[in-house]
Steps between C-alpha positions, in 0.01 A plus 500: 500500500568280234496545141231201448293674775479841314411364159214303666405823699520739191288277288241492776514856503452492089211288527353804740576735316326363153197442677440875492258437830794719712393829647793741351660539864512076531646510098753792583591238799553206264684681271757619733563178659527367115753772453679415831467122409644554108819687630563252752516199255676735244776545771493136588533392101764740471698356791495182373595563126852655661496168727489342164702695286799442745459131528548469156761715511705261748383227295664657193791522677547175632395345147803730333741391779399122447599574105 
């Protein structure tokens, strides 16, 4: 899945969920997914703040060597 695809899905399921037309078993079924959805694009934000936090590393290190 991609991160794009879960935001899009989770505000779907937000939209659902405000409605407040959702028997509490079909709510209880949003929410989870919501949950399931939230840590995945946590995860994936994480990953690529350390992607980032390394490139600049190297690129600190490259612009001190150039010095």
């Amino acid at each position: 899945m991609k991160y794009e695809d879960a935001i899009k899905e989770l505000e779907e399921i937000i939209e659902k969920l405000n409605t407040g037309k959702l028997s509490m078993s079909d709510a209880s079924k949003y929410f989870e997914r919501g949950a399931e959805l939230s840590k995945f694009c946590y995860e994936e934000l994480k990953s690529v703040k350390g992607k980032v936090s390394v490139i600049k590393e190297e690129l600190g290190t490259l612009l001190e060597e150039e010095e």
